[in-house]
C-alpha positions in Angstrom: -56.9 -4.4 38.0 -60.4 -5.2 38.4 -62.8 -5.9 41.4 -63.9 -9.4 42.6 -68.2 -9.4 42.6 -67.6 -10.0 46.7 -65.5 -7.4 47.4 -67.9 -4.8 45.1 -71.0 -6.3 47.3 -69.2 -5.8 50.6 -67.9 -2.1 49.9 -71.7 -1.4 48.4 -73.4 -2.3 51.6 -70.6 -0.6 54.2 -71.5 2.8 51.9 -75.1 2.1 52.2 -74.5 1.4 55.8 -72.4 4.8 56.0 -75.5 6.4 54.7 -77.7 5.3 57.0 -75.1 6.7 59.9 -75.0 10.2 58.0 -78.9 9.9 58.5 -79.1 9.2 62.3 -76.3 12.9 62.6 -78.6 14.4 60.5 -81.7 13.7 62.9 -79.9 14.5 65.5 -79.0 17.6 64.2 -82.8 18.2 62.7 -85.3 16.2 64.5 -86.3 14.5 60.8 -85.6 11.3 59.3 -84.8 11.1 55.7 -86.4 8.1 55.2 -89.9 7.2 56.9 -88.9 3.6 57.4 -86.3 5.0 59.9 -88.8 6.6 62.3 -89.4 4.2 65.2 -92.9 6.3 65.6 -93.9 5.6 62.2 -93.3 2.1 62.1 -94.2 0.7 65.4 -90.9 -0.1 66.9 -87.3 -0.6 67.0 -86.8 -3.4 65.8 -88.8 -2.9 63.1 -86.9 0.3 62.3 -83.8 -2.1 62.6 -85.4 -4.7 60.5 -86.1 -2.6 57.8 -82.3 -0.6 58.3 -80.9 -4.0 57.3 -83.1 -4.7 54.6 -81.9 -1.8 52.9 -78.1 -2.7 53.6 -78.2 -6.1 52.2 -80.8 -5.7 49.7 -79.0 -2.6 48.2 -76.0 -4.4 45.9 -79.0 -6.1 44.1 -79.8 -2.7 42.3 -76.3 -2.0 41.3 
């Protein structure tokens, strides 16, 4: 049975949003961020950091 294109985009961005949750355990757990974008220091603020987080979520399905 194959996959509807909306149901592939959707389970795409809850994995990429899964990954950036695995990355905020692993700072936690080792004071680095994986990603620079993700480093409130680097980039100026929050919600930056934020803005950024949810560019990569719903701009991620475009590269599949």
């Amino acid at each position: 049975m194959s996959q509807s294109v909306p149901s592939h985009v959707f389970f795409i961005m809850v994995l990429l949003a899964g990954y950036l949750g695995w990355a905020a355990i692993g700072h936690c757990l080792t004071g680095e961020y994986p990603l620079f974008w993700m480093d409130r220091d680097i980039v100026g603020s929050t919600v930056l950091a934020a803005a950024y987080s949810a560019g990569f979520i719903s701009m991620g399905p475009i590269g599949e």
